[in-house]
ZAMARGU-4260 file (C-alpha; in steps of 0.2 Angstrom, whole numbers, plus 5000, padded with zeros to 4 digits):
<rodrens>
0) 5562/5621/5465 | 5552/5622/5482 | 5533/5617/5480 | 5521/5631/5483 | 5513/5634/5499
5) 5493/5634/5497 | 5480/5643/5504 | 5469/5625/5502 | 5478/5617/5513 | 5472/5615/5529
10) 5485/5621/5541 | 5490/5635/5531 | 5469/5640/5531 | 5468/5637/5548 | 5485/5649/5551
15) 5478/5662/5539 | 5461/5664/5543 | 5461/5656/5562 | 5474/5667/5567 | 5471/5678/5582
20) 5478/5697/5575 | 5470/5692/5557 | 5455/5697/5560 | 5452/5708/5547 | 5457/5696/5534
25) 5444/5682/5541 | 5431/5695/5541 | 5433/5702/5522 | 5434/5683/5517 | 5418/5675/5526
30) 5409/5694/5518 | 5415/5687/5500 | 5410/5670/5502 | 5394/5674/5514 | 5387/5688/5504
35) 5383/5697/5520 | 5391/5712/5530 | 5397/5706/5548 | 5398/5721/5558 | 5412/5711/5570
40) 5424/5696/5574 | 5430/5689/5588 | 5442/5672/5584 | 5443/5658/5593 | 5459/5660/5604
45) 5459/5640/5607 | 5475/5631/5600 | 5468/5620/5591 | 5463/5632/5578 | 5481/5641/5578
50) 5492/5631/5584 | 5500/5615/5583 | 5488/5600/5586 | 5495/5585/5596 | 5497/5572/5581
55) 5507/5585/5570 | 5523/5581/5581 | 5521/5565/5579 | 5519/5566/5560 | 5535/5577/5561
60) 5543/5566/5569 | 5539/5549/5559 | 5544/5561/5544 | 5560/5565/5552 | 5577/5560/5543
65) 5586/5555/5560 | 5591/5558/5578 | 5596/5575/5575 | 5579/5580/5566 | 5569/5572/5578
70) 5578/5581/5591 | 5569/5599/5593 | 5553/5589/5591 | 5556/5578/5606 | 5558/5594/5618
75) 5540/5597/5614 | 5532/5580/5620 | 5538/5566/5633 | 5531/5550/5621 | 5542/5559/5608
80) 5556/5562/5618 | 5554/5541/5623 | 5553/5536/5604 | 5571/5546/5602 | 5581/5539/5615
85) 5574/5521/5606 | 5580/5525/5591 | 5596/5531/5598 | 5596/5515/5606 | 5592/5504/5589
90) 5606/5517/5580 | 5618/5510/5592 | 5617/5491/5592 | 5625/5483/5576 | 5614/5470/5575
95) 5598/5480/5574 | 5607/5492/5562 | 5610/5477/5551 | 5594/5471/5553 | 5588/5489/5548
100) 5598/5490/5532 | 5594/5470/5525 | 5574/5474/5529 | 5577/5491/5520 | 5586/5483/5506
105) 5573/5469/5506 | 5562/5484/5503 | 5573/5492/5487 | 5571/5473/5481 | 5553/5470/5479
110) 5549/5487/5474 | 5562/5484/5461 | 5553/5467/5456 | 5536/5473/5455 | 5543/5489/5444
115) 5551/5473/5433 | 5536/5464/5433 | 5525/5477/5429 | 5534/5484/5415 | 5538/5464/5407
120) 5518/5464/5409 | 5514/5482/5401 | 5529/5474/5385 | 5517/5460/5384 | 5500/5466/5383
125) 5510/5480/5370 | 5515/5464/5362 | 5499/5455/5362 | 5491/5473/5355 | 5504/5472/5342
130) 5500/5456/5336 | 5481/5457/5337 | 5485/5472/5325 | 5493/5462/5314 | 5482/5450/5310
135) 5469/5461/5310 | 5478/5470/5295 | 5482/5454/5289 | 5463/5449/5288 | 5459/5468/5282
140) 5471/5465/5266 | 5464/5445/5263 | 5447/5452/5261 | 5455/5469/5251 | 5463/5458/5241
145) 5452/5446/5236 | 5440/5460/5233 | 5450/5468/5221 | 5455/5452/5211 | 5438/5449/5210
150) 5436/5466/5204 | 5453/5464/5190 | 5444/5446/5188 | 5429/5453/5182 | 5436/5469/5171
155) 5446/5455/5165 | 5434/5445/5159 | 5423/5460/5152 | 5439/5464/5142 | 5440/5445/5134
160) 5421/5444/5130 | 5421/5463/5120 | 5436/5457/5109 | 5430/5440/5108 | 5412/5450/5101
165) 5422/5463/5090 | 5430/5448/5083 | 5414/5441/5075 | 5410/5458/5069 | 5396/5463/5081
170) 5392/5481/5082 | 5398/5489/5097 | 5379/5494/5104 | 5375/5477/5104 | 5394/5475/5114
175) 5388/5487/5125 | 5369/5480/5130 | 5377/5463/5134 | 5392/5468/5143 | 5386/5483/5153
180) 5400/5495/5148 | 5398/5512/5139 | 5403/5513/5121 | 5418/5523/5125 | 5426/5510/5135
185) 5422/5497/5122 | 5432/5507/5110 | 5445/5509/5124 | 5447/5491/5127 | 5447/5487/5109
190) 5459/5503/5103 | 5472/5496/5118 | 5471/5479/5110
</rodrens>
């Protein structure tokens, strides 16, 4: 699918709204923009504004795929025309054309090589985060563990003392005072055991 022509672009505002004929358009746009009424407006005929300024060939040129592109543009400026008939030249000699090609796969190589290298450094540091993770959760389940065994430990413990205590025959209050727990879950621990 072809991209979208904008109005943003510079060249195409310039074609639109520099445009001698196009009056009309300019004027109902700067009205908008301005906030005021012009009552007329003349545009600048100069080709700069319109037309095609000097380095736009050249652009079109360097962007060209070849002699046969570069071609129509060449008719339009001498230096253009010169840069063609070198390229011609350089098309022809087998040597240069070889030359072309190995520097052009040279190219394809290292972009090739930093695309490796960046995607071995991105595996890494995806690595490295993996691992940090890791022992993070590792360190995170240490502490929850030991918390919770300390916890067991303790309930544990609790559970020992109130049998030990109903053992000797002492009333569950009393239990309950020195081991913190409600009476229902004396009577719990005891009805379990």
């Amino acid at each position: 699918m072809e991209e979208e022509i904008r109005l943003t672009n510079d060249l195409v505002f310039q074609r639109i709204f520099g445009k001698v004929g196009n009056e009309n358009i300019t004027k109902a746009f700067l009205e908008k923009v301005l906030g005021i009424e012009i009552e007329s407006l003349t545009l600048d005929t100069n080709k700069r504004l319109i037309g095609e300024r000097p380095e736009d060939n050249w652009i079109r040129a360097l962007k060209s795929k070849g002699v046969d592109e570069m071609g129509k543009i060449s008719e339009l400026d001498k230096q253009i025309k010169e840069m063609k008939e070198e390229l011609e030249r350089i098309t022809a000699d087998p040597e240069l054309r070889e030359k072309y090609y190995q520097r052009e796969k040279n190219l394809r190589d290292a972009l090739s090589w930093i695309k490796a290298e960046r995607e071995e450094a991105r595996e890494q540091g995806r690595e490295q985060g993996r691992n940090e993770g890791r022992k993070e959760g590792r360190e995170e389940g240490i502490k929850e563990g030991r918390a919770e065994g300390r916890e067991e430990g303790i309930k544990e413990n609790r559970k020992e003392i109130v049998l030990s205590m109903h053992k000797k025959d002492i009333n569950i209050e009393t239990i309950s005072e020195i081991v913190k727990l409600s009476k229902k879950e004396i009577e719990k621990i005891i009805k379990e055991n």
